[in-house]
C-alpha positions in Angstrom: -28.5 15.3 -21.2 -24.5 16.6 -21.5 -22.5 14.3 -23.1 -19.8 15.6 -21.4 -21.4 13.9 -18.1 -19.8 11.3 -16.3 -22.3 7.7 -15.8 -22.0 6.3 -12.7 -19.7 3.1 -13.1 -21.4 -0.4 -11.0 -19.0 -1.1 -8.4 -18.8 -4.3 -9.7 -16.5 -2.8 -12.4 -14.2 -0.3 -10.9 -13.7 -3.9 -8.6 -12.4 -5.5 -11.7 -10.9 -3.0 -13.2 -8.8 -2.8 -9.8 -8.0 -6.1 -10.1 -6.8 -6.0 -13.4 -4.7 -3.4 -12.2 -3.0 -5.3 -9.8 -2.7 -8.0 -11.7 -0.4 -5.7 -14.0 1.3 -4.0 -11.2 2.4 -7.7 -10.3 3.3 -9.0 -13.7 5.8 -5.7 -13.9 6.9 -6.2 -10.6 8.4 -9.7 -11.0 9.4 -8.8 -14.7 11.6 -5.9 -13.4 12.8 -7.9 -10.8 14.7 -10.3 -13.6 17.1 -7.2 -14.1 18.1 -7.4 -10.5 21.9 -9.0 -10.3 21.8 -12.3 -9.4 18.2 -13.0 -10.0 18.4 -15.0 -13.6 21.8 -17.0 -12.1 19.8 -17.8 -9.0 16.7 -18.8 -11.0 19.6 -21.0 -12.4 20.2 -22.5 -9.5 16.8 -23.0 -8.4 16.7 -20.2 -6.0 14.6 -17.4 -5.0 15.2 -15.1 -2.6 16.5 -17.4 0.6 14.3 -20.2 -0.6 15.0 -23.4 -2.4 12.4 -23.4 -5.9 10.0 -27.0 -5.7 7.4 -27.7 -7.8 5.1 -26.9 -4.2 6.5 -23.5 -4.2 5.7 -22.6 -7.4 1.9 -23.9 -6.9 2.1 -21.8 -4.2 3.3 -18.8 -5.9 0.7 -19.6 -9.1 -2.3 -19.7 -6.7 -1.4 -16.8 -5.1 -1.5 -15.0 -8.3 -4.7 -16.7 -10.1 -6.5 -15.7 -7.5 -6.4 -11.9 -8.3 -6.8 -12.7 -12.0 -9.4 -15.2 -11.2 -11.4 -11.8 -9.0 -11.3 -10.0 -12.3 -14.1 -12.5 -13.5 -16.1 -13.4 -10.1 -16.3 -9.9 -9.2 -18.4 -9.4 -11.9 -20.4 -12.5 -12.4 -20.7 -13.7 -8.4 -23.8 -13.0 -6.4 -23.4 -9.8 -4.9 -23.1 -11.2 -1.3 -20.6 -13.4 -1.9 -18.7 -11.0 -3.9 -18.8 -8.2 -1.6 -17.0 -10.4 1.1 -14.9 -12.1 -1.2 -13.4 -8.9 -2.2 -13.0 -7.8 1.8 -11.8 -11.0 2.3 -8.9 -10.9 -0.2 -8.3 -7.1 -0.2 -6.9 -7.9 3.1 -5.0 -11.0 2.7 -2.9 -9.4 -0.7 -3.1 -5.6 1.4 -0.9 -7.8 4.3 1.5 -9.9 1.5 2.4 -6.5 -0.4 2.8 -5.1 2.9 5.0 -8.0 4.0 7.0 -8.3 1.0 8.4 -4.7 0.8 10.8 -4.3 3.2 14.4 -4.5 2.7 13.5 -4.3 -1.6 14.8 -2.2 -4.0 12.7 1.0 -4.7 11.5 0.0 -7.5 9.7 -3.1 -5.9 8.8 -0.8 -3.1 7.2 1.7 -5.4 5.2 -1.1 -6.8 4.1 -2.8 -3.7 2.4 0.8 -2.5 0.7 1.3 -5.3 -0.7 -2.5 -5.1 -1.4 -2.1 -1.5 -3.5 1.3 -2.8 -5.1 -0.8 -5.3 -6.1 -3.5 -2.2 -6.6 -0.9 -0.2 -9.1 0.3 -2.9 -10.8 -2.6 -3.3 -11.6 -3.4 0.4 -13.2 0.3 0.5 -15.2 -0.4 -3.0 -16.2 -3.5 -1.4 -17.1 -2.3 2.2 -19.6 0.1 0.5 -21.3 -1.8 -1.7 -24.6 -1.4 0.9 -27.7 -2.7 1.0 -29.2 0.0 -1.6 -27.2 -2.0 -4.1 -28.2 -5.1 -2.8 -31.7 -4.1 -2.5 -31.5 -2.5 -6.2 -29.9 -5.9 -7.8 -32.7 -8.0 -6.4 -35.1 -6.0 -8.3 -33.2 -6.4 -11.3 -33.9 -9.5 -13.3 -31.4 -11.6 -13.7 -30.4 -14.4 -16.9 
């Protein structure tokens, strides 16, 4: 065998790993947004964006992002069913927010919210194909 070979990587793990990727293109994405003018003397003030900041908001906003972080996990330890269409499932919900949230942002923002809707976008495909080989192949495999 060539070491030089590639192994063929379980899409269970290139769905994590594209998880984990948008869960950094996120944490970057509201980190550079700090340097935007106005944004630490709104945060000041309790604002963001148009919206008044509440303790519901931010739940909101923190559920939002555990649940990618969370996906980094339950992609990998789920039953392959339920897995595959949680992945489709949420691939498109975050695919329609980063589309949603980048118009009328700064380029930067922009910039990120393409490549997270390539990661989504990613993911959705990853998950689609996970077929019924790999199903059929898992349920051979013994499991702990």
């Amino acid at each position: 065998m060539d070491e030089r070979a590639d192994i063929k990587v379980h899409v269970r793990f290139k769905l994590s790993a594209l998880w984990a990727g948008l869960m950094f293109c996120y944490i970057y994405n509201d980190y550079f947004q700090l340097y935007q003018p106005g944004q630490l003397g709104g945060m000041l003030h309790g604002k963001m964006a148009s919206m008044t900041v509440t303790p519901g908001l931010l739940l909101i906003f923190a559920l939002v992002l555990a649940i990618p972080a969370a996906m980094i996990f339950l992609s990998l330890a789920l039953q392959q069913t339920v897995a595959r269409w949680l992945n489709i499932a949420l691939a498109v919900v975050y695919s329609v927010i980063d589309i949603l949230t980048m118009f009328g942002s700064w380029s930067y923002y922009i910039f990120f919210n393409a490549v997270e809707t390539v990661f989504t976008m990613l993911i959705l495909w990853y998950a689609i194909k996970w077929s019924a080989g790999v199903r059929g192949a898992a349920a051979k495999s013994p499991t702990p």
